[in-house]
Backbone bond lengths (Angstrom), bond angles and torsions (degrees), N, CA, C in turn:
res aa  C-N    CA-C-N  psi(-1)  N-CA   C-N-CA  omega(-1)  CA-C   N-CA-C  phi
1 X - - - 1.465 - - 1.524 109.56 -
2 X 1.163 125.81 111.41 1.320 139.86 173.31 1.984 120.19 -61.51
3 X 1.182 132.65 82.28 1.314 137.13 166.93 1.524 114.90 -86.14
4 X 0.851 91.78 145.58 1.769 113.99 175.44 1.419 116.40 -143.89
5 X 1.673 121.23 94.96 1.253 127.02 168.94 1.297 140.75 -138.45
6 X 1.845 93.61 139.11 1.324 96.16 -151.00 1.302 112.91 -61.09
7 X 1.833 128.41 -155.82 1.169 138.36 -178.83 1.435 101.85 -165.36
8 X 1.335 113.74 164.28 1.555 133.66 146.99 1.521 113.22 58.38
9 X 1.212 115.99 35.48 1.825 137.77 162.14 2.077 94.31 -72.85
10 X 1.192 94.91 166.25 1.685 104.81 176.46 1.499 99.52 166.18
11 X 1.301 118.10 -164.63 1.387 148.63 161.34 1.778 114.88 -81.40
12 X 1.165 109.78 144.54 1.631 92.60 -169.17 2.056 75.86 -176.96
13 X 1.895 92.23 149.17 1.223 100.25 -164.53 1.839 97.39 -98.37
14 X 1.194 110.87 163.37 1.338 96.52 175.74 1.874 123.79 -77.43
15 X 1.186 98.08 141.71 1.392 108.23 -167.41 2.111 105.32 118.43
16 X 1.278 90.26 -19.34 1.768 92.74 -147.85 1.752 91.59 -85.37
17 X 0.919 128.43 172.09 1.611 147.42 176.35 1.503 115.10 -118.25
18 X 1.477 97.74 147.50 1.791 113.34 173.86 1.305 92.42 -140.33
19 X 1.523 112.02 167.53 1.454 131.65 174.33 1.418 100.77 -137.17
20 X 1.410 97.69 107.79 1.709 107.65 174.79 1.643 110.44 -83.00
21 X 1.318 129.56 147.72 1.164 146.70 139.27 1.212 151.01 -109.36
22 X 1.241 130.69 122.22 1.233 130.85 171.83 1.734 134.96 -104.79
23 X 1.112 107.60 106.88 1.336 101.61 176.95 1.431 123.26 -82.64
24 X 1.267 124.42 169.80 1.491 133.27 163.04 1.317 124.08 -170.97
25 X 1.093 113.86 148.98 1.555 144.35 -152.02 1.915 100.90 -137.38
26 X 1.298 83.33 125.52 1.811 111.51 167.52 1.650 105.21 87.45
27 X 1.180 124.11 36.99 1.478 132.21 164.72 1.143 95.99 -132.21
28 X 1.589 121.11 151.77 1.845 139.44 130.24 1.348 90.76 -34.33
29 X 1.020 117.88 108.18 1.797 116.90 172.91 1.652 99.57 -87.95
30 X 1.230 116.62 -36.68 1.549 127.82 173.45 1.490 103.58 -36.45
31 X 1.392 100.44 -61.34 2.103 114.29 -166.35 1.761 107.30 -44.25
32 X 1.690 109.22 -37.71 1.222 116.83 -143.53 1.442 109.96 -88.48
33 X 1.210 106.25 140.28 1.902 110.45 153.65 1.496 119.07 -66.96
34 X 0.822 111.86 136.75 1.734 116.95 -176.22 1.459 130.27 -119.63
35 X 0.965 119.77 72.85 1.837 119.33 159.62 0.970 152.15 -84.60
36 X 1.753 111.80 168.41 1.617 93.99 -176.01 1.620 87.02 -142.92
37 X 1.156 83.43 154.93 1.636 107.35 -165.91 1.900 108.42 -150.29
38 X 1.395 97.00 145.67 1.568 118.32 -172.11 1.377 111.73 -95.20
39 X 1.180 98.55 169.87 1.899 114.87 163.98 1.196 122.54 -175.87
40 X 1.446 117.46 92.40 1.382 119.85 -161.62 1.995 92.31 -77.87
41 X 1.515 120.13 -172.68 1.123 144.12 167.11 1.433 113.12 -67.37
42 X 1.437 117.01 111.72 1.208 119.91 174.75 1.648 113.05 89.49
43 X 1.511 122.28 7.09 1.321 116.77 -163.23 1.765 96.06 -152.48
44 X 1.599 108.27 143.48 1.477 113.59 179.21 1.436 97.24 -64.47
45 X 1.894 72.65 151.86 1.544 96.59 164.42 1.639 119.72 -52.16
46 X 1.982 128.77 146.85 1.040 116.28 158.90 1.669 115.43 -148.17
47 X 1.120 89.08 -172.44 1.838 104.40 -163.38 1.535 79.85 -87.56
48 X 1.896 106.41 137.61 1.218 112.56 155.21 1.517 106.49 -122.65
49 X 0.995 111.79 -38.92 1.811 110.74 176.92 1.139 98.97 -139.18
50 X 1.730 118.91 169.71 1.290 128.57 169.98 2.117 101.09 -160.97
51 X 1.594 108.75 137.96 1.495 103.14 177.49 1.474 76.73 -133.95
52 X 1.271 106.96 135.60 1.357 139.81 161.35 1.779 109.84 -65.22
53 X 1.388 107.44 169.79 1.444 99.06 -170.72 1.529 115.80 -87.68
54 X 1.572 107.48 -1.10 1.267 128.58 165.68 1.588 120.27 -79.62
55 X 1.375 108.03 12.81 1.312 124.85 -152.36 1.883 118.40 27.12
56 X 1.193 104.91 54.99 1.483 127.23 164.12 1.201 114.17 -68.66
57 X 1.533 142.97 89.68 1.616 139.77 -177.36 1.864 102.75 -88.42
58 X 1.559 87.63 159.40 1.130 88.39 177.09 1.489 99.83 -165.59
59 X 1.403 136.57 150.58 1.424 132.89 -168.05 1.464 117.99 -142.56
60 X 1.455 131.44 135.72 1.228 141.63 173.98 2.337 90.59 -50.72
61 X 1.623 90.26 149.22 1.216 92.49 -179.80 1.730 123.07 -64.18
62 X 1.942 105.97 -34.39 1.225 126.58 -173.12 1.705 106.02 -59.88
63 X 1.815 127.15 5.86 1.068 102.24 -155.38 1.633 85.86 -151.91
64 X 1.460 118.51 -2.90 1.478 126.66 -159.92 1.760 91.25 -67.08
65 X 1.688 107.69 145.14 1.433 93.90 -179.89 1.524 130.10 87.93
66 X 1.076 120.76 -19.51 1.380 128.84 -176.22 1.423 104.00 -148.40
67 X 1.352 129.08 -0.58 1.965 124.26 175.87 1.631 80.14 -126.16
68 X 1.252 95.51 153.62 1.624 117.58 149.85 1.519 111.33 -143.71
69 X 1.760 117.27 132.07 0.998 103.19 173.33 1.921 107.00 -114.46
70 X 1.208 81.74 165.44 2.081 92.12 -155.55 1.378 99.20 -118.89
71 X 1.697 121.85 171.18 1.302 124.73 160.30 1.422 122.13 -145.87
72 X 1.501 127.94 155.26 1.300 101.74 -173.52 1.678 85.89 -147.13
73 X 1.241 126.42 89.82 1.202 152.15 125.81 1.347 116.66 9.40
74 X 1.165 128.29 -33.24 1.804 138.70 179.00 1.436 101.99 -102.03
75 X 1.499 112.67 -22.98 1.692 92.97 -169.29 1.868 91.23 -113.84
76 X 1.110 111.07 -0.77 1.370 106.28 -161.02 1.331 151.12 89.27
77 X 1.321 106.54 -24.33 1.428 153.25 175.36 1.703 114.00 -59.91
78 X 1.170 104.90 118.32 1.486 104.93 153.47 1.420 131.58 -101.44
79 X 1.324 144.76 123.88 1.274 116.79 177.08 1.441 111.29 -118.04
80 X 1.896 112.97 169.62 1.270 125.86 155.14 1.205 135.08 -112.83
81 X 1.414 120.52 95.52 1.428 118.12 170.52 2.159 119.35 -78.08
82 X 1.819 54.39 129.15 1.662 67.14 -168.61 1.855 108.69 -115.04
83 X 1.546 118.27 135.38 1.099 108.02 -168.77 1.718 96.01 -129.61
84 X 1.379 122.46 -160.04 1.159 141.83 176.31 1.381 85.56 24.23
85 X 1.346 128.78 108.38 1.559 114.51 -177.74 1.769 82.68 -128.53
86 X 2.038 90.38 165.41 1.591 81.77 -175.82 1.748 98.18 -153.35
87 X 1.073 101.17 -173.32 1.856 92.52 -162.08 1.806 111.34 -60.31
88 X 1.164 113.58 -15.76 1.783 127.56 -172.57 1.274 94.22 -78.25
89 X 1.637 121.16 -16.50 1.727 92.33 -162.82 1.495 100.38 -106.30
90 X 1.558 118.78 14.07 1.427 116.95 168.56 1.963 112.90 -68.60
91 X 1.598 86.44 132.71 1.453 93.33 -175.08 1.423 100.08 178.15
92 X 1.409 112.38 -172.20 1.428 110.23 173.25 1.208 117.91 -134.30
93 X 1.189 92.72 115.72 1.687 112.99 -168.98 1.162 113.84 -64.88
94 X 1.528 132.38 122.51 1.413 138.67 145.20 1.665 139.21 -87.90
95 X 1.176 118.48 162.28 1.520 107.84 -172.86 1.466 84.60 -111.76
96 X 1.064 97.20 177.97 1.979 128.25 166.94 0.997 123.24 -169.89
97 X 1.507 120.60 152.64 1.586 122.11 -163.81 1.350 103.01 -130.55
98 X 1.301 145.41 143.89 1.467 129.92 -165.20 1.929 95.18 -150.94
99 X 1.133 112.49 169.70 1.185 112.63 -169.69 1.427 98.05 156.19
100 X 1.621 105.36 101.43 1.609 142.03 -177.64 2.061 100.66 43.57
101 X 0.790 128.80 -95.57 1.984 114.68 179.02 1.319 95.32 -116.89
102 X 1.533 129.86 17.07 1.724 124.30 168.09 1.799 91.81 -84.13
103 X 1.575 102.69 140.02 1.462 103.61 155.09 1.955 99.44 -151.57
104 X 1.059 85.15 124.37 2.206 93.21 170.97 2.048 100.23 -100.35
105 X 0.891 94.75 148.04 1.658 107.85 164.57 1.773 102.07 -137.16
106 X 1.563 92.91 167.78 1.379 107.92 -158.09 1.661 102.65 -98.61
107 X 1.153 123.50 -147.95 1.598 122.10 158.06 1.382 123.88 -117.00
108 X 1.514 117.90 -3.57 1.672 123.66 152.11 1.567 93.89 105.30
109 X 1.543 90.05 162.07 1.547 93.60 173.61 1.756 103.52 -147.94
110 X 1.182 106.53 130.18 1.469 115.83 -165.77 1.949 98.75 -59.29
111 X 1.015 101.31 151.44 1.432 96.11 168.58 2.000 97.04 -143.81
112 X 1.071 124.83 155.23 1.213 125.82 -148.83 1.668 106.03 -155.26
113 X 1.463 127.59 112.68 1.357 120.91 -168.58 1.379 98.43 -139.70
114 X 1.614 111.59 113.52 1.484 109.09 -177.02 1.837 88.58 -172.11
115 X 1.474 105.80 146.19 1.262 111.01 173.02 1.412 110.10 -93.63
């Protein structure tokens, strides 16, 4: 059974940083491309980062500079550090794992930036 779940969403003031995680269990997590992607209220889903299994990064422009997304291959885990955060980037973050027309997603984790 394939899971993917996220971590480390909260309340956070603007300017302030979180580091999201996602774990998963029952894939080659090695094989996979890995992203994370948003969806605020009222607005499509989107791509904020993505590292390939070559660890290839790559970042939506709204976030270049202030997200990094990471991987850690032994634990399974992908993460997003996210810094200088600001009221636009409230939403709820999801992961996904993809690998040739396989793709799993997780169940998201709210993240919330407002003083």
């Amino acid at each position: 059974q394939v899971q993917l779940v996220e971590s480390g969403g909260g309340l956070v003031q603007p300017g302030g940083s979180l580091r999201l995680s996602c774990t998963t269990s029952g894939i080659f997590f090695t094989a996979y491309d890995m992203k994370w992607y948003r969806q605020a209220p009222g607005k499509q889903r989107e791509l904020v980062a993505g590292i390939t299994s070559g660890e290839t990064t790559n970042y939506a422009d709204s976030v270049k500079g202030r997200f990094t997304i990471s991987r850690d291959n032994a634990e399974n885990t992908v993460y997003l550090q996210m810094s200088s955060l600001k009221p636009e980037d409230t939403a709820v973050y999801f992961c996904s794992a993809t690998l040739a027309l396989k793709a799993y997603w997780g169940l998201g984790t709210q993240v919330t930036v407002s003083s």
